[in-house]
N, C-alpha and C positions, 0 to 999 in steps of 0.2 A: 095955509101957513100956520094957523095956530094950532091946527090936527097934530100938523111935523112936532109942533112946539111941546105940543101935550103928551104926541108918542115920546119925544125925546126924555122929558120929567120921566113920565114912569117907567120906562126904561134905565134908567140911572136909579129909580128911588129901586128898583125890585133887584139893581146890582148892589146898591148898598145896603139894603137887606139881606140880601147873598152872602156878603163877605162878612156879615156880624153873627152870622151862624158860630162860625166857632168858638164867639163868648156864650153859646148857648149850651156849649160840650161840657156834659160833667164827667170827672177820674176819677179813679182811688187814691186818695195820698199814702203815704208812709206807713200810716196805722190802719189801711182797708177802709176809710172815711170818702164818702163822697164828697167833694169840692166840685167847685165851679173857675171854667177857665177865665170869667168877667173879672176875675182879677188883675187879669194882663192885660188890659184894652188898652191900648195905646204902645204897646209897647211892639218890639220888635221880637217875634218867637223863632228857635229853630226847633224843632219837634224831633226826639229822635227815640227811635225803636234799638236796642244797645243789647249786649251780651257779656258775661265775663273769659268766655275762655274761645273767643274767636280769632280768625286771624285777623282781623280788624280791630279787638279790643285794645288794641294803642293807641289809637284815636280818641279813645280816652281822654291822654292827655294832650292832643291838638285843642279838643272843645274846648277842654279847661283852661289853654290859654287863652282862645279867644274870647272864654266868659269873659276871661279877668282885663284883657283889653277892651270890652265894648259894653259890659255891665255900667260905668256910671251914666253911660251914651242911652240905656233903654235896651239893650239885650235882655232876653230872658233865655234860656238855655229849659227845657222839658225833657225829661231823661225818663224813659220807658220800656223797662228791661222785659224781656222777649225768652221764651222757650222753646218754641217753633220752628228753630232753625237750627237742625241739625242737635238739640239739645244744648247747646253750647252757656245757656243761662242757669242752670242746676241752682239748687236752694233756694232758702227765706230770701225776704224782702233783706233782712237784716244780715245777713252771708252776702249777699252782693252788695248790700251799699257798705260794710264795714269791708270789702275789697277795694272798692271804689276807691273811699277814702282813704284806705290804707296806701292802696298802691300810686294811685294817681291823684289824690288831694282834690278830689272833686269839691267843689262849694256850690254848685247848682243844681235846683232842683230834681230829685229822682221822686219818681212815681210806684205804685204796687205795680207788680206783673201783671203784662197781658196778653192776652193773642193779638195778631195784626189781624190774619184770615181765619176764613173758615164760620162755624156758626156762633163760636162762642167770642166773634172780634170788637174788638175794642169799637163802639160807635162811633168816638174820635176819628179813630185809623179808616173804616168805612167813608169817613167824612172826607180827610185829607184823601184819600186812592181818589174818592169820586173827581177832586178839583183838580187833584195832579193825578191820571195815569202814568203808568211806567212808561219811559221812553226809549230804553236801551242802557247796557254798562260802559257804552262808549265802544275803543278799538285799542286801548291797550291791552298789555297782556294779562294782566287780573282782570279787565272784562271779558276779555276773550273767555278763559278758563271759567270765569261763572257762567258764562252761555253757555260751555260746553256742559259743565255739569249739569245744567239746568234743565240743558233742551234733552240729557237721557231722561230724565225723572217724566218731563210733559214736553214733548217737542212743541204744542203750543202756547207755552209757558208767558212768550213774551207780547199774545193779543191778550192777557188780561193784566186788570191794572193793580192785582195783589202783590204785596211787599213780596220781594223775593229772597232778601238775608240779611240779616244784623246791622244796623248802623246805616239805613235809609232815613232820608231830613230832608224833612218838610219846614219851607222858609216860609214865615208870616211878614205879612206888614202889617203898619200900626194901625194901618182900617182895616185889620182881620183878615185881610185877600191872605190866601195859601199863591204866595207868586212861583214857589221854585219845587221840585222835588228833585234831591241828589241821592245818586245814588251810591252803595259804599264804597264804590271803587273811584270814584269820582275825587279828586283829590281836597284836602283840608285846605290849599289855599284857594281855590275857586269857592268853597264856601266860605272862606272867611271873606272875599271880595264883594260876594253880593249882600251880606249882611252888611259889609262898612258902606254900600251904594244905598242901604234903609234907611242909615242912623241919622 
């Protein structure tokens, strides 16, 4: 019995050493500065890889409304514009966040550009893929159509667990577990339902 007791502790301690990996993740901020994500401990993250001229960039301002409903609750919103897909992020840091703002009044945080895949990927984004692989775009017709296009490019596209376009979010919780990965076709009120099931 005390074997079971003692497997069990360190099994729980080595899970929650697991899930505090991601205050361990450093980004680029605004100005190409390294930062640290141990900022947000405790808070509730959506992580999102974004673009300015995608068909999804109006989701935009879905996030921005749910910042502004769940920010004094412990949202953090992580905004991390992407060029990798399809080109659709072009320019500065300062070209797409004066869009941002301009167009959709973002107030949450944006991050410097990064890749998701490949060699030059973001270690964060390495991090989050490892906890959440990709599970499929679902069976409507905008997932449908990104599987189609997807499966010409790598017809085995969808056994690995790389971002596969614009506006994929990764949900934290307040003990740093990565619980959810959505993906962009996935609709804005499903993500805004399981962030209000964190708060």
């Amino acid at each position: 019995m005390k074997k079971i007791i003692a497997l069990l502790i360190a099994l729980l301690t080595v899970a929650g050493i697991s899930a505090q990996q991601i205050y361990k993740q450093r980004v680029l901020d605004e100005n190409g500065k390294q930062v640290s994500l141990k900022q947000y401990k405790g808070k509730v993250l959506l992580i999102v890889n974004t673009a300015t001229r995608c068909g999804f960039t109006p989701q935009y301002e879905e996030l921005e409304k749910l910042y502004e409903q769940c920010r004094d609750r412990g949202l953090e919103i992580l905004d991390f514009p992407c060029n990798q897909f399809g080109g659709q992020a072009p320019g500065t840091y300062e070209e797409i966040h004066n869009f941002c703002t301009g167009t959709y009044n973002i107030q949450f945080t944006q991050f410097d550009k990064v890749d998701m895949n490949g060699e030059s990927q973001s270690p964060l984004f390495a991090y989050l893929k490892a906890e959440q692989p990709f599970k499929g775009f679902g069976t409507d017709e905008r997932a449908l159509m990104m599987d189609k296009m997807l499966r010409r490019q790598d017809p085995d596209y969808a056994s690995k667990s790389d971002i596969k376009w614009n506006f994929t979010k990764f949900l934290v919780d307040r003990k740093g577990r990565v619980v959810r990965r959505f993906e962009p076709t996935e609709s804005m009120e499903a993500v805004g339902k399981a962030v209000e099931a964190l708060l």
